[in-house]
LOFI-248492 format. One line per field, with one value per residue: residue number from 1; residue in one letter; x, y, z of N, C-alpha, C in turn. Coordinates in nm, 4 decimals. Layout:
num = (NUM_...)
residuo = (A_...)
n.x = (X_...)
n.y = (Y_...)
n.z = (Z_...)
ca.x = (X_...)
ca.y = (Y_...)
ca.z = (Z_...)
c.x = (X_...)
c.y = (Y_...)
c.z = (Z_...)
! end
This chain:
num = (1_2_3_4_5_6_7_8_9_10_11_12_13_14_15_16_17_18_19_20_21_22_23_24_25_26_27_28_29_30_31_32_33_34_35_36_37_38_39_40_41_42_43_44_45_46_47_48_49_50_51_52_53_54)
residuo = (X_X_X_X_X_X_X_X_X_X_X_X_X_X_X_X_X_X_X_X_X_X_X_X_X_X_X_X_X_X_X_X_X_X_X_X_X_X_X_X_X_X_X_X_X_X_X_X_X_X_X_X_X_X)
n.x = (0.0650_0.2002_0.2182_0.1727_0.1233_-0.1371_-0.3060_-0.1896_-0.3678_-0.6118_-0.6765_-0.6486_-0.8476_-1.0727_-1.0591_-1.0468_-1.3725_-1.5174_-1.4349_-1.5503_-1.8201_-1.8623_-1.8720_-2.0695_-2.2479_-2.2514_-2.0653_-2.0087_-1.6467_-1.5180_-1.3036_-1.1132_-1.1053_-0.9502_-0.6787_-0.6741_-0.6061_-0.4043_-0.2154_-0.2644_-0.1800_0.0985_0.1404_0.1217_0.2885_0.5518_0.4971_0.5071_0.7784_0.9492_1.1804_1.4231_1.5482_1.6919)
n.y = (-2.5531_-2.3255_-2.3617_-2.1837_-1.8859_-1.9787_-1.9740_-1.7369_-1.6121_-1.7253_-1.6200_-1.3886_-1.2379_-1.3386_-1.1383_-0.9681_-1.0004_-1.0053_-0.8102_-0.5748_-0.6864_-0.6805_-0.3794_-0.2727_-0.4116_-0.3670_-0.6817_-0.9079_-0.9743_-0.8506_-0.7171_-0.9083_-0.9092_-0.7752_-0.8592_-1.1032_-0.9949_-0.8590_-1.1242_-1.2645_-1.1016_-1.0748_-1.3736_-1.3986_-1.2410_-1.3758_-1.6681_-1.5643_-1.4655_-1.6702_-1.8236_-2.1275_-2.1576_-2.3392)
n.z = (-0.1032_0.1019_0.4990_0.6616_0.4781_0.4073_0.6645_0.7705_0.5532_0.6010_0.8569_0.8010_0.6596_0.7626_1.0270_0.9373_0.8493_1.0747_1.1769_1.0010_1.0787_1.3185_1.3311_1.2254_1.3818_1.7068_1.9352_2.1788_2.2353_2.0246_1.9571_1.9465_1.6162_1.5854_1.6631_1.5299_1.2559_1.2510_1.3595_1.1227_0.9289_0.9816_0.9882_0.7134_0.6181_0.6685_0.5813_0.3069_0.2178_0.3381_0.2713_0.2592_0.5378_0.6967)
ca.x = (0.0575_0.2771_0.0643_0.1644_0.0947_-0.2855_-0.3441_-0.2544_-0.4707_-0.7542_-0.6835_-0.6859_-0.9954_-1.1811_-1.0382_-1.1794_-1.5128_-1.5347_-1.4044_-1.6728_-1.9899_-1.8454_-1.8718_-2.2201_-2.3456_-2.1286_-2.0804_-1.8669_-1.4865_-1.5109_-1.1597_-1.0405_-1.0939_-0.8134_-0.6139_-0.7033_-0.6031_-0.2668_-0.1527_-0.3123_-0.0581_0.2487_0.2014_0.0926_0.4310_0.6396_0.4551_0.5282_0.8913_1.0124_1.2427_1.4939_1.6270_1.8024)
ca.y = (-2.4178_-2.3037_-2.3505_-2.0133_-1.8361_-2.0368_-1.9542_-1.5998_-1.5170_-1.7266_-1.5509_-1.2194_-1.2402_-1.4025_-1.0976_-0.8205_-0.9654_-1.0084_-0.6429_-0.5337_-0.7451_-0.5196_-0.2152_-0.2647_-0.4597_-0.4287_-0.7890_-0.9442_-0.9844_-0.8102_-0.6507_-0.9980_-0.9428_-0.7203_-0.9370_-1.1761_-0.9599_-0.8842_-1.2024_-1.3052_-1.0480_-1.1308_-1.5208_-1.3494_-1.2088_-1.5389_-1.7383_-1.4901_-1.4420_-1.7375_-1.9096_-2.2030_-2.1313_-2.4113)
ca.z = (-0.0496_0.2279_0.6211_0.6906_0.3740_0.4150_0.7607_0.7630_0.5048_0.6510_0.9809_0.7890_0.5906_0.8677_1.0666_0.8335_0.8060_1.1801_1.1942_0.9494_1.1501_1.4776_1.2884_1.2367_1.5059_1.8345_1.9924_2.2912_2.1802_1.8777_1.9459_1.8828_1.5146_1.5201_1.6938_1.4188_1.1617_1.3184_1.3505_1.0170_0.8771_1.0619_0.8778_0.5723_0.5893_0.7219_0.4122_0.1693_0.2079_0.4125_0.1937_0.2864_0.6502_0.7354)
c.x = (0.1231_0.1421_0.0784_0.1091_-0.0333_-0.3338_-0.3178_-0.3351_-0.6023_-0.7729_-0.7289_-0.7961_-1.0997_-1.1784_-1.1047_-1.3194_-1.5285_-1.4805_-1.5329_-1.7887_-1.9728_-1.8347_-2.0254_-2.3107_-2.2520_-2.1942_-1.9959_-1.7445_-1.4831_-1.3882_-1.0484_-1.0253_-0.9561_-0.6944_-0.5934_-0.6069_-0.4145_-0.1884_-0.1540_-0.1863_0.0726_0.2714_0.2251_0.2548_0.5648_0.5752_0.5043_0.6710_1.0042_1.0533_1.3233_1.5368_1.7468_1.9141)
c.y = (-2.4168_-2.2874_-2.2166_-1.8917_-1.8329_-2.0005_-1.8222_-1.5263_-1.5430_-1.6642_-1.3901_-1.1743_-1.2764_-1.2414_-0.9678_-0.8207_-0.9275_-0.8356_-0.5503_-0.5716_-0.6121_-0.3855_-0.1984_-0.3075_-0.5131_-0.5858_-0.8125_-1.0220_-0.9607_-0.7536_-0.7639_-1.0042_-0.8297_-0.7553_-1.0298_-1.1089_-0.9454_-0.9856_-1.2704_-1.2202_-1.1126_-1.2857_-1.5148_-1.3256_-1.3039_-1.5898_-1.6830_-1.4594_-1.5253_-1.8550_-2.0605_-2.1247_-2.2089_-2.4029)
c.z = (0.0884_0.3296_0.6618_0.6570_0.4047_0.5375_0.8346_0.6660_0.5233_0.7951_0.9182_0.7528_0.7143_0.9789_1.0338_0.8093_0.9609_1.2356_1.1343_1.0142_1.3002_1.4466_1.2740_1.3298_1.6372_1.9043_2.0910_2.1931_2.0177_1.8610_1.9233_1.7251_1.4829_1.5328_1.5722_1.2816_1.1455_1.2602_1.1885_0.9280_0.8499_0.9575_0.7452_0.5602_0.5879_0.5853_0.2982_0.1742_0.2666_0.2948_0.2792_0.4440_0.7119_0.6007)
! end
């Protein structure tokens, strides 16, 4: 499995629950889960379409 692919979607998932727990029970740096989710994307996207470069 590509590390990119694997680590934006455990950034993203991790990002959505941690988005969902701060929807119900505000905590300190809960605006990091959107951060999280973000970036979790962004690899999602690099993994999923990043073929040969060199």
């Amino acid at each position: 499995m590509n590390t990119a692919l694997a680590a934006g979607l455990a950034l993203t998932v991790a990002g959505l629950g941690g988005y969902l727990v701060g929807i119900a029970a505000p905590y300190p740096g809960r605006a990091f889960s959107v951060t999280g989710v973000m970036v979790g994307v962004t690899l999602l996207a690099i993994g999923w379409g990043g073929g040969d470069s060199a």
